[in-house]
N, C-alpha and C positions, 0 to 999 in steps of 0.2 A: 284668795278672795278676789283677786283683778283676773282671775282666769274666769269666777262665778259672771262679774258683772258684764261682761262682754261676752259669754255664751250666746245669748239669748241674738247676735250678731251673726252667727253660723250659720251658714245653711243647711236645714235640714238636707238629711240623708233618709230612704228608705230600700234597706238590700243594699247598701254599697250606691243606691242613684242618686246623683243630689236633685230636689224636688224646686231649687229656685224657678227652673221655667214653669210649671205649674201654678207656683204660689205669682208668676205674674202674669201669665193668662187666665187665672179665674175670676180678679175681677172685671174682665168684658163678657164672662159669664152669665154675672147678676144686669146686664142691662139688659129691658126688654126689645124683644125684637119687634120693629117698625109693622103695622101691618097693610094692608092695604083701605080700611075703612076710615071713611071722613070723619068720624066720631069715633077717638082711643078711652084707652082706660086714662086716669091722674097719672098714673107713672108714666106712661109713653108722653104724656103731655108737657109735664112735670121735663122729661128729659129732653123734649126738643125744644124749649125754652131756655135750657141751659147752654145746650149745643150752639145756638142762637146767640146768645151772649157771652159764651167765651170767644167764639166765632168773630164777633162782631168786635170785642176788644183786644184781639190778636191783631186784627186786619187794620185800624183805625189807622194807628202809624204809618202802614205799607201804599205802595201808589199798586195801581192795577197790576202792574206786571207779578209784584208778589203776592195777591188772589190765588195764584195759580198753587201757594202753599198751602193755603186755607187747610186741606183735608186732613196734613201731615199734623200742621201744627194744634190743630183742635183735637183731633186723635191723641198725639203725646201729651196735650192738658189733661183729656180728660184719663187716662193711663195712669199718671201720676199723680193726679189726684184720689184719684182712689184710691191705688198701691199703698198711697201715703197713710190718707183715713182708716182704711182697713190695718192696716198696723198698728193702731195704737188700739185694735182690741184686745184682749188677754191670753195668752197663747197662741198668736200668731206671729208670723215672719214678715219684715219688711223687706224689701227688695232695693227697695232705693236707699238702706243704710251702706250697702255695696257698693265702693267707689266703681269696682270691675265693671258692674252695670251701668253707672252714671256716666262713665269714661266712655261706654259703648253706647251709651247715647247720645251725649255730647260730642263725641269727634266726631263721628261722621256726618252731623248736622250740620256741624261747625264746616267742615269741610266741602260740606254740597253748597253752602252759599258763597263759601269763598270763592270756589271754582265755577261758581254761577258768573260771578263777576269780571275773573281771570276773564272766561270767554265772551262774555257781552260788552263789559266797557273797561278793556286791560288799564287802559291810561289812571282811570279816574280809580280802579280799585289802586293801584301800586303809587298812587297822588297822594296817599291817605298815610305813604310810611314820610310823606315829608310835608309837612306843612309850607305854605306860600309865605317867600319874605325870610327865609332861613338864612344867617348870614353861611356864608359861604364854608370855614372852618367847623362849623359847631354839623353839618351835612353829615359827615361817618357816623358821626355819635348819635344824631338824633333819628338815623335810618336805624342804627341796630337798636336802639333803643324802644322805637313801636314797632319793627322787626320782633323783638320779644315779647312784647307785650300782645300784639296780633296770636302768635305761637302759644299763648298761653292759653287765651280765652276758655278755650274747651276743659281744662286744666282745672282753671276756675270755676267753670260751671258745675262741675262733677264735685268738684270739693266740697264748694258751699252747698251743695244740695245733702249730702253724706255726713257733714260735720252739724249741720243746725239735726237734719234729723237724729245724729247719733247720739248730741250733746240731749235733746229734749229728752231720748229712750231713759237714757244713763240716770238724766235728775228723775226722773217718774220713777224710779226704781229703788235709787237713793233711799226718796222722803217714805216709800212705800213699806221699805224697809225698816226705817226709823221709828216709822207708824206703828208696825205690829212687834217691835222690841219695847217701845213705848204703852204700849197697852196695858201690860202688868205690872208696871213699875208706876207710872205716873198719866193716870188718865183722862187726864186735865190735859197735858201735854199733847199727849196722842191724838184727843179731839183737834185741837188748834191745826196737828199736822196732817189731820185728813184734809181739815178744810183748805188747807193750803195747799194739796195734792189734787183735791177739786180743781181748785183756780187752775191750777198748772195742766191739768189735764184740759180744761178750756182753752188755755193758752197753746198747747201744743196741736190742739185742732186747726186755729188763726195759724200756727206756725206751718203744717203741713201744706193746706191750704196756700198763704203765701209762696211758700219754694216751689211748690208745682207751677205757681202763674207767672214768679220770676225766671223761673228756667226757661219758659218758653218765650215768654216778652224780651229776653237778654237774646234768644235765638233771631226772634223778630227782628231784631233791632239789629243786628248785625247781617243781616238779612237785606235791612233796607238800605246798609250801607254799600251792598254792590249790586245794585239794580236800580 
């Protein structure tokens, strides 16, 4: 039964190949492509307003110098936002329930700003493992202490983006289940637990949604701490 409910976690295979990079290059697929006329169809409209406004709330925190990320960070919004939404159709695969992938997008992002920092302002990045006014003994501990906690961040990113999406698949599956056990036995019940599969399936929209803008606003923000 616990091998059934975490199947649906695996990445497809077809022939022996596994299809993950596929299943996350198709949604840059469904966006239309830009054209060159001043008057678009609603969807190319539709989508550069969006662009526009994730754009605009990525960069708000950041001072000029990190503009210069604007393309990456709008891009990886909108990636996983999709990735995300499109998962929660029926018979599809998520990509960002994989920590493997979250970890690979997380560290190396994690790592380009830190190292952004390293080399533009060493003093004021490596200022940040010790806060001003540290009495002078408690200095070892509280260096390894955001020592660790620095090391982790990417760690974190990946987790919590992999554990909210995995925990919402797992409950949609649950009550889904509970729902068509419930049907012929007592269907009074079974109504109640659709409509509670509704909410949940709304709520898991809000939740995709969220993790895809906290993942990249945590990137931001640690972004603007070394520049």
């Amino acid at each position: 039964m616990n091998l059934s409910f975490f199947d649906q976690f695996m990445s497809p295979h077809l022939l022996g190949i596994p299809l993950i990079l596929l299943s996350t290059l198709f949604p840059a697929l469904l966006l239309p492509t830009p054209g060159n006329r001043w008057i678009t169809n609603r969807l190319s409209t539709l989508q550069s307003w969006s662009l526009h406004l994730i754009a605009k709330q990525l960069m708000t925190p950041l001072n000029k110098n990190g503009h210069k990320w604007a393309l990456i960070l709008t891009s990886l919004m909108t990636l996983l936002l999709m990735i995300n939404l499109l998962g929660l159709l029926p018979y599809t695969f998520t990509p960002t329930t994989q920590l493997s992938m979250n970890m690979a997008l997380a560290f190396p992002l994690w790592l380009a700003t830190l190292l952004t920092g390293l080399r533009n302002q060493p003093s004021a990045s490596l200022g940040h493992l010790l806060p001003e006014g540290t009495p002078t003994p408690l200095i070892p501990a509280l260096i390894m202490i955001d020592t660790t906690s620095l090391l982790i961040r990417p760690l974190a990113l990946g987790v919590r983006l992999t554990a909210n999406l995995t925990a919402g698949d797992l409950l949609i599956q649950l009550i889904s289940m509970a729902t068509t056990a419930l049907l012929s036995i007592m269907p009074a019940i079974s109504i109640l637990t659709t409509l509670i599969l509704l909410l949940l399936t709304i709520l898991e929209v809000a939740v995709a949604m969220i993790q895809a803008y906290v993942f990249v606003l945590l990137l931001s923000l640690y972004l603007q701490e070394n520049i």
